[in-house]
C-alpha positions as CSV (number, residue, x, y, z in Angstrom):
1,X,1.8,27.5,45.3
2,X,-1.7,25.6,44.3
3,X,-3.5,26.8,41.6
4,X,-6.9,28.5,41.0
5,X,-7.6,25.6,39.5
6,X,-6.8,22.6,41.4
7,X,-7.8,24.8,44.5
8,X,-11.2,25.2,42.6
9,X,-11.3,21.1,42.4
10,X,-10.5,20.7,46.2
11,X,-13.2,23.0,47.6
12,X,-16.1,21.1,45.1
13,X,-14.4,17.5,45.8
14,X,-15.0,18.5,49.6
15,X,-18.6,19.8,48.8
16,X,-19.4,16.2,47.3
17,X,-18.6,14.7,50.5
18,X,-20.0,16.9,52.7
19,X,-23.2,16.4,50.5
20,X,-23.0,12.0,50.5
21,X,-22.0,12.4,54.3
22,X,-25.4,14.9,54.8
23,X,-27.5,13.0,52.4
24,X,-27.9,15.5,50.6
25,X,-26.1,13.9,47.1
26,X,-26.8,15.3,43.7
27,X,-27.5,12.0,41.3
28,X,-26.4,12.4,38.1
29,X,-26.2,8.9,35.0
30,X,-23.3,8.1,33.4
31,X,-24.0,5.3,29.9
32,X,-22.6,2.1,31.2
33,X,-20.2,1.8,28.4
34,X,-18.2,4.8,29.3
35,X,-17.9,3.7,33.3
36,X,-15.3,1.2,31.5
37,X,-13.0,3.0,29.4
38,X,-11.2,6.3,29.5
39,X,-10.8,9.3,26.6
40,X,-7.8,10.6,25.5
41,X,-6.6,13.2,28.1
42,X,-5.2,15.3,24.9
43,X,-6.3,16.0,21.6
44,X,-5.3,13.5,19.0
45,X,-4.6,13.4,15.7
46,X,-5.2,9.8,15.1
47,X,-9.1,9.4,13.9
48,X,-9.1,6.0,15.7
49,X,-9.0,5.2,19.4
50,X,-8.5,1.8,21.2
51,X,-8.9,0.9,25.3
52,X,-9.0,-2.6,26.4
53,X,-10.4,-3.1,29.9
54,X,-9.8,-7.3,30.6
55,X,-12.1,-8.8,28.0
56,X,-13.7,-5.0,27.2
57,X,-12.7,-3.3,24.2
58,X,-14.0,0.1,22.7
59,X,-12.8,1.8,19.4
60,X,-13.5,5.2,19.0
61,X,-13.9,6.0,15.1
62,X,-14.1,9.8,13.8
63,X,-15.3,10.9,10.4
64,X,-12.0,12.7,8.4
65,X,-12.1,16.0,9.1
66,X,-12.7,16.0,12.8
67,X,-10.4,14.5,16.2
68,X,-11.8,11.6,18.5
69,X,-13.5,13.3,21.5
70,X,-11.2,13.7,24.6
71,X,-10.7,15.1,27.8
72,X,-14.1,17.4,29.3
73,X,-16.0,15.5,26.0
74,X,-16.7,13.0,28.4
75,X,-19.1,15.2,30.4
76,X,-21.6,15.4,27.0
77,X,-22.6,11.9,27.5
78,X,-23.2,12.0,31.3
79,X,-26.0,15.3,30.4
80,X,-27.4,13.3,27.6
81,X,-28.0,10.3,30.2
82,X,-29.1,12.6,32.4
83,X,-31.3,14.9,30.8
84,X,-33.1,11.7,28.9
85,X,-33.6,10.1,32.3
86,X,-34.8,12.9,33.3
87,X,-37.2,13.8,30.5
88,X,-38.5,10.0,31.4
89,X,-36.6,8.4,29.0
90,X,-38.9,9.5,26.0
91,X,-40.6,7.1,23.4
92,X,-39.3,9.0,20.5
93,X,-35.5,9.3,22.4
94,X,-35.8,13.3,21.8
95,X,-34.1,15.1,24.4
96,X,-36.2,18.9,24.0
97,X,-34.6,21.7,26.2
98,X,-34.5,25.9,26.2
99,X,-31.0,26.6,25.4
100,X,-27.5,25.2,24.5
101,X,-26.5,27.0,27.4
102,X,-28.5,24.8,29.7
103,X,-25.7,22.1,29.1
104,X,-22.9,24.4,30.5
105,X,-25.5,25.6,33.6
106,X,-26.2,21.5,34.3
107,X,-21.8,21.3,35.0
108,X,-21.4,25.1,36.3
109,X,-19.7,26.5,33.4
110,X,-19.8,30.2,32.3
111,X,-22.0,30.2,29.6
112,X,-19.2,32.9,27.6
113,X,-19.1,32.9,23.7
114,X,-15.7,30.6,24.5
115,X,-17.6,28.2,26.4
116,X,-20.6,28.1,23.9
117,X,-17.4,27.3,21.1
118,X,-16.0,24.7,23.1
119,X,-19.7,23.5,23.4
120,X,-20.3,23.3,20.1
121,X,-16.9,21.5,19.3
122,X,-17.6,18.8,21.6
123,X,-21.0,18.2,20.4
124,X,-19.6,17.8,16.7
125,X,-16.8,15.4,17.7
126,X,-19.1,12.8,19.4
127,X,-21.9,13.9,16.7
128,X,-19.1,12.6,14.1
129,X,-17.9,9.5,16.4
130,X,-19.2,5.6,16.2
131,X,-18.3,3.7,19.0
132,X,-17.8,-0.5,18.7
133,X,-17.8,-2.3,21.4
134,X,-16.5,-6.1,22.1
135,X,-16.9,-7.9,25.2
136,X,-16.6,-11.2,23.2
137,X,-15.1,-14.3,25.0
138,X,-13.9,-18.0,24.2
139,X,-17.7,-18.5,25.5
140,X,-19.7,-16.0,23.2
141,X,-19.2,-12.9,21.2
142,X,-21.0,-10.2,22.0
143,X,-19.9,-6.9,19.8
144,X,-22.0,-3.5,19.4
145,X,-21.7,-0.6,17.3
146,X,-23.5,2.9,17.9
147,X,-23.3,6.7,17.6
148,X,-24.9,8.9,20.6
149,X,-26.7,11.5,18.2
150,X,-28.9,10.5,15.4
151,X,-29.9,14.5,14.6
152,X,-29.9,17.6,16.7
153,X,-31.5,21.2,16.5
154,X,-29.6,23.5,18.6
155,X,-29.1,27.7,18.9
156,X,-26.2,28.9,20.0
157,X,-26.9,32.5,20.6
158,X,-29.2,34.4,22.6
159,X,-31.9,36.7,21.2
160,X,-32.4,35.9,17.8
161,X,-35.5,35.7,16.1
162,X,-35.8,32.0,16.3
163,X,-35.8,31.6,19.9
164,X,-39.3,31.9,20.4
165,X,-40.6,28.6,21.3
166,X,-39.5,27.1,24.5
167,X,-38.6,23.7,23.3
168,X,-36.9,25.1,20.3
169,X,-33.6,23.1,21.0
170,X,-33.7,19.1,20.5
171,X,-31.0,16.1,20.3
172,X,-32.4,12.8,19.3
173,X,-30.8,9.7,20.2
174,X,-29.7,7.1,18.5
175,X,-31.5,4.4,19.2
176,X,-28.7,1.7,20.2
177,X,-27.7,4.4,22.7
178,X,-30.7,5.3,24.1
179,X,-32.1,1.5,24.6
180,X,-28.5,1.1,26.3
181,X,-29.5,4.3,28.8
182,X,-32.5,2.3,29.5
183,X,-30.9,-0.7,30.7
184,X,-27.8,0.3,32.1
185,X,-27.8,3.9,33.3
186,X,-24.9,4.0,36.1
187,X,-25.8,6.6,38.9
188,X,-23.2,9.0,39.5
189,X,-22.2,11.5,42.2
190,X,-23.1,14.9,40.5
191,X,-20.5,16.9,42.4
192,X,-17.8,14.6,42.1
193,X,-18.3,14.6,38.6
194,X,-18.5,18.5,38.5
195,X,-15.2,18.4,41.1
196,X,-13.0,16.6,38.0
197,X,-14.4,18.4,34.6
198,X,-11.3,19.7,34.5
């Protein structure tokens, strides 16, 4: 028998079709970093993470105390890209939104107290991550390091007293990272990328 799961996947894998074959496709960016290299499927308990694509290497690094990002974490970065290109890739790199459930509406999740958790998890991992890059050669080094959050503001839960303002949630960008979205943003199929969160 085929799972409610991977039943779920095959109806939204044949929605992204039908929508690139009816021009009607959802664009969504993906940081051109993480178009080369793959997270963990599982969690690990190593705070250090190597993939070498040909001459591409990235090393994930985590502060003691938390796990390298891995599996759905790989959706965060695709709604920062997104959200900063569509805020017009601000001056300031300050991504200002209305709640942290706007995240789980972008990718169709329930926005449930578990989901908001899992949320919050995610955000703290890569929040707690650097990332080093080497694409050096015999010809010329070329190695980067970065984080994707320099500070962020965010409320969890609905109907408190501080969620008054409409821009009361903010993530600010590092600033490697977000020069790198301005380069290098790689458009992506939106519903293919919501087909395989899981």
């Amino acid at each position: 028998p085929v799972s409610k799961r991977r039943s779920n996947r095959g109806v939204l894998a044949a929605a992204a079709v039908a929508a690139r074959n009816h021009q009607s496709q959802s664009i969504a960016y993906s940081p051109h970093d993480f178009v080369q290299f793959a997270l963990p499927h599982k969690r690990l308990d190593a705070t250090v993470y190597e993939r070498v694509n040909g001459r591409f290497r990235v090393t994930l690094t985590t502060r003691a105390g938390y796990t390298i990002p891995y599996g759905q974490d790989r959706l965060f970065p695709e709604w920062l890209d997104t959200a900063f290109q569509a805020a017009g890739q601000p001056a300031d790199n300050t991504i200002r939104f209305r709640s942290a459930g706007d995240i789980l509406a972008a990718f169709r999740q329930s926005p449930d107290g578990e989901s908001r958790r899992i949320l919050r998890d995610r955000i703290q991992r890569w929040h707690n991550t650097t990332i080093d890059v080497d694409a050096s050669s015999e010809e010329a080094m070329h190695q980067v390091s970065y984080s994707l959050i320099e500070e962020c503001h965010l409320w969890f839960h609905r109907g408190t007293n501080s969620q008054l303002s409409l821009w009361q949630n903010v993530i600010k960008l590092h600033s490697r990272f977000a020069d790198s979205l301005r380069r290098n943003a790689i458009p992506v199929d939106f519903e293919t990328v919501v087909a395989l969160r899981d």
